[in-house]
C-alpha atoms as one frame of an Amber mdcrd trajectory, in Angstrom:
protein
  85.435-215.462 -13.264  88.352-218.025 -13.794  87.459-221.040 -15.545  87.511
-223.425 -12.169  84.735-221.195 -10.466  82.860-222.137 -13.855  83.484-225.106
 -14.181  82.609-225.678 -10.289  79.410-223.772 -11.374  78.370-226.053 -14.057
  79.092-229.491 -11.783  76.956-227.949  -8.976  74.102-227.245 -11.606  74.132
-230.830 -13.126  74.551-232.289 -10.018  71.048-230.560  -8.372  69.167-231.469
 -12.071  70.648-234.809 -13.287  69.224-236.567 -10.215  65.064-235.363 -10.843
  66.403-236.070 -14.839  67.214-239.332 -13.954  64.583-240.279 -12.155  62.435
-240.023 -15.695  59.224-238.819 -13.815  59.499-236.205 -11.330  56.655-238.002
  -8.972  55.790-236.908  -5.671  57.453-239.192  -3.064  55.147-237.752   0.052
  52.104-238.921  -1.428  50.745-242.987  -0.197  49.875-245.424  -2.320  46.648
-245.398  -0.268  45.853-242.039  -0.807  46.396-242.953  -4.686  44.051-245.256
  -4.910  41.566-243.508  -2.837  41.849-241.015  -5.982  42.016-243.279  -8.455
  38.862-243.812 -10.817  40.293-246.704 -11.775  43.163-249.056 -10.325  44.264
-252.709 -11.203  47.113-255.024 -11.127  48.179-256.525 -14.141  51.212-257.331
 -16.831  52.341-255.483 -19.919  51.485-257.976 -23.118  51.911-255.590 -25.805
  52.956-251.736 -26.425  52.257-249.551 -29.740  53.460-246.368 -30.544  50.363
-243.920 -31.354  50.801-242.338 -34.484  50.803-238.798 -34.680  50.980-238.594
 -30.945  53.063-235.233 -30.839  55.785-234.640 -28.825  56.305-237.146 -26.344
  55.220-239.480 -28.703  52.462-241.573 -26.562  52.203-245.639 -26.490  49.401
-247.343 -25.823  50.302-250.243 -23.261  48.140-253.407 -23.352  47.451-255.288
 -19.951  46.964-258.771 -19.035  44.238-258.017 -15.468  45.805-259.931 -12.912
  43.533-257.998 -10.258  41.098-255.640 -11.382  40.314-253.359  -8.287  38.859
-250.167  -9.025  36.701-249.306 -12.237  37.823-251.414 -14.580  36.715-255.748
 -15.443  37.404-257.841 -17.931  40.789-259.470 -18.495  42.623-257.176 -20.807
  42.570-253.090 -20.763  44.527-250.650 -22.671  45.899-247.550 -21.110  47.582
-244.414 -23.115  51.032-242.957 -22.113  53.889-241.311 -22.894  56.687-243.788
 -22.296  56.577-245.019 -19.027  59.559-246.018 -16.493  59.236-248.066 -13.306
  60.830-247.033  -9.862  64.108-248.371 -11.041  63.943-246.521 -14.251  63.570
-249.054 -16.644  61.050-248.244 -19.681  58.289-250.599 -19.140  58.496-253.572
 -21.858  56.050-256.745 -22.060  56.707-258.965 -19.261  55.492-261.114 -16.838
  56.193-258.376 -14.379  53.022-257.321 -12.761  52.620-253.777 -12.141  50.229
-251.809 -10.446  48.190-249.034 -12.104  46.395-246.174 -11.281  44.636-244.602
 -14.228  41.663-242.081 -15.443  39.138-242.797 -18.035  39.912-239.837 -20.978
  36.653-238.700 -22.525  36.146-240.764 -25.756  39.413-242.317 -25.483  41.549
-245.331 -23.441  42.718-245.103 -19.929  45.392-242.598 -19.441  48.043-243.274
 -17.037  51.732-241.710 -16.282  54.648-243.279 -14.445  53.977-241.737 -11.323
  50.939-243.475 -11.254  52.880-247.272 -11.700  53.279-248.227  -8.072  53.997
-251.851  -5.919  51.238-254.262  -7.027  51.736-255.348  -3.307  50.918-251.746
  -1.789  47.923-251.106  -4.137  46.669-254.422  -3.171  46.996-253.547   0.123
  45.322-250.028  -0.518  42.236-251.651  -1.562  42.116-254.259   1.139  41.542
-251.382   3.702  38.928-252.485   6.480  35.903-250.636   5.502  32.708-249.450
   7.662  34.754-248.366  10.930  32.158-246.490  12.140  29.193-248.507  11.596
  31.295-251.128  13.405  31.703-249.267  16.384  27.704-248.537  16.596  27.332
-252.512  16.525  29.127-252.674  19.251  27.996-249.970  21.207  24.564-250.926
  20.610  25.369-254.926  21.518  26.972-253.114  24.724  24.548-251.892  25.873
  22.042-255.120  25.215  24.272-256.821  27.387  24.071-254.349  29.996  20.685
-253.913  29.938  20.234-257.638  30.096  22.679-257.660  33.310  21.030-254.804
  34.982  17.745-256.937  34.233  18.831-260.218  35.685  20.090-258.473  38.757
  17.194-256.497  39.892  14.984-260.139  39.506  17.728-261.499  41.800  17.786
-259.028  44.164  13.216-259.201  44.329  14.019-262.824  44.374  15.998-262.681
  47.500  14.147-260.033  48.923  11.077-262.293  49.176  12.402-265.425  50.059
């Protein structure tokens, strides 16, 4: 094989890996926020105020990430939480630092331990807001009105037959 075909080679392979590589979480894009949250054990909106490296957290060393609660909305209250990860990135790849950025997290309570979270789990505080503003009790809703339908009805059907006696006898 001459050296171009290699070196061809070698660009075609970096080119298909670097991108998933660069993303520094390789998430599942096909999956909704909604269907996220309707997952999650526990999901909030908040803002990074502190991160520690765990010691003797192995290989990838973890943090735990301290949150300011902005909006707790799934399994979690109180103002401040702590959630374990190895180092998380946002959608635009940036490693996640203390800011006033709010964030929103999906996360799962570890047995005897903090909430564990990954960056595929960081999404839009916007869209998990959303998520958990879903219209609930659809069907219950639609029994209502069936049920307030068919009062009226009734009601109608009522009020015409005593119109119709009426009339009929005078």
């Amino acid at each position: 094989m001459t050296l171009l075909r290699r070196l061809v080679l070698v660009c075609a392979a970096v080119a298909v890996v670097a991108p998933s590589a660069a993303l520094g979480a390789n998430c599942r894009l096909t999956e909704s926020v909604k269907d996220k949250y309707d997952a999650a054990k526990v999901a909030f909106v908040g803002r990074v105020v502190g991160v520690t490296r765990v010691p003797g957290g192995g290989q990838p060393p973890l943090f735990d990430y301290r949150f300011r609660i902005d909006h707790a909305l799934k399994g979690v209250s109180g103002t401040r939480v702590t959630v374990r990860a190895a180092q998380l990135v946002d959608i635009d790849n940036q490693v996640v630092k203390p800011s006033d950025v709010t964030i929103g997290v999906i996360a799962t309570p570890e047995k005897g331990g903090p909430l564990a979270t990954t960056s595929c789990a960081l999404v839009d505080p916007g869209s998990l807001m959303g998520a958990s503003d879903e219209p609930k009790g659809g069907p219950i809703k639609v029994v209502i009105g069936l049920v307030l339908l068919g009062l009226v009805v009734w009601y109608s059907l009522r009020r015409l037959k005593a119109r119709r006696e009426a009339e009929g006898l005078g």
